[in-house]
C-alpha positions in Angstrom: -6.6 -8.2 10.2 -4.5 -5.6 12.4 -7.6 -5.1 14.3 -8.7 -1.4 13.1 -12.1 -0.8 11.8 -11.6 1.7 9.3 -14.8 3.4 7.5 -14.8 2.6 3.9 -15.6 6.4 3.0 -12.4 7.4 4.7 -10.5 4.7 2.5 -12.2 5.7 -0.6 -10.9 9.1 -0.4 -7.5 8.7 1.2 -6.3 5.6 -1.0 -6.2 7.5 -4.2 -4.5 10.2 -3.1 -1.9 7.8 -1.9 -1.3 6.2 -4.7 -1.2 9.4 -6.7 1.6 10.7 -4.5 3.2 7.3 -4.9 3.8 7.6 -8.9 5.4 11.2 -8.8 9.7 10.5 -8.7 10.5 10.6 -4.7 11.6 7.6 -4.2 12.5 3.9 -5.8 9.0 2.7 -6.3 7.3 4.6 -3.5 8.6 2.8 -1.0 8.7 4.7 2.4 6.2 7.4 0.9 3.6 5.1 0.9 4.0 4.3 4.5 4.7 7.9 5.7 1.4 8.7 3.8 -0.3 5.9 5.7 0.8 7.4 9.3 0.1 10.8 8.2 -4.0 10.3 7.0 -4.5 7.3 9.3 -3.3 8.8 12.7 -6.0 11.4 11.8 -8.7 8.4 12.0 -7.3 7.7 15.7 -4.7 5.1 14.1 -1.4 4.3 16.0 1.6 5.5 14.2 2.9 1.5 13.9 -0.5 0.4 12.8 -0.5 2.6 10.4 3.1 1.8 8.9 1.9 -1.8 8.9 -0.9 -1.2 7.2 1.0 0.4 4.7 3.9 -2.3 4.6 1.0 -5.1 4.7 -0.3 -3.6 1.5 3.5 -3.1 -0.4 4.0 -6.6 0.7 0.4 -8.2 -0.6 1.1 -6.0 -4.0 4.7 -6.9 -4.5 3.4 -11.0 -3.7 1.0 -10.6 -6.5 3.3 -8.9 -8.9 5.7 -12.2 -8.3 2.5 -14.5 -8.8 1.8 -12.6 -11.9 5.2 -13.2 -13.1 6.0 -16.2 -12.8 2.3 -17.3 -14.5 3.6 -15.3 -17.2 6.9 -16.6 -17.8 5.3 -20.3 -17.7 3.1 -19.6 -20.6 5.6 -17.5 -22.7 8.0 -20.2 -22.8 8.0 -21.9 -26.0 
């Protein structure tokens, strides 16, 4: 969606290491790792720097979305 055609083996290799960095204790929920990880491996795939913070940001925002969704489904069927 932000225009970037990325190739999926590149993704497949970077996008773990990300998120492995993510869970070690640097910052409150990864937040600013994630993107300076993003900018670091993308800009090597000819990314922008500020496509590649949105990316990032895109991402926290779609997971944090669907951690709210996922809430609030469970709090509707746990109420008795």
């Amino acid at each position: 969606s932000l225009g970037e055609d990325l190739p999926l083996l590149y993704l497949a290799a970077i996008l773990p290491v990300i998120r492995l960095v993510m869970q070690l204790p640097l910052s409150v929920g990864g937040f600013g790792v994630r993107e300076v990880l993003y900018v670091y491996f993308f800009t090597y795939m000819g990314v922008s720097t500020e496509t590649a913070a949105a990316i990032g940001l895109v991402g926290a925002t779609l997971g944090y979305l669907n951690a709210i969704i996922g809430a609030v489904v469970d709090l509707i069927y746990h109420i008795d």
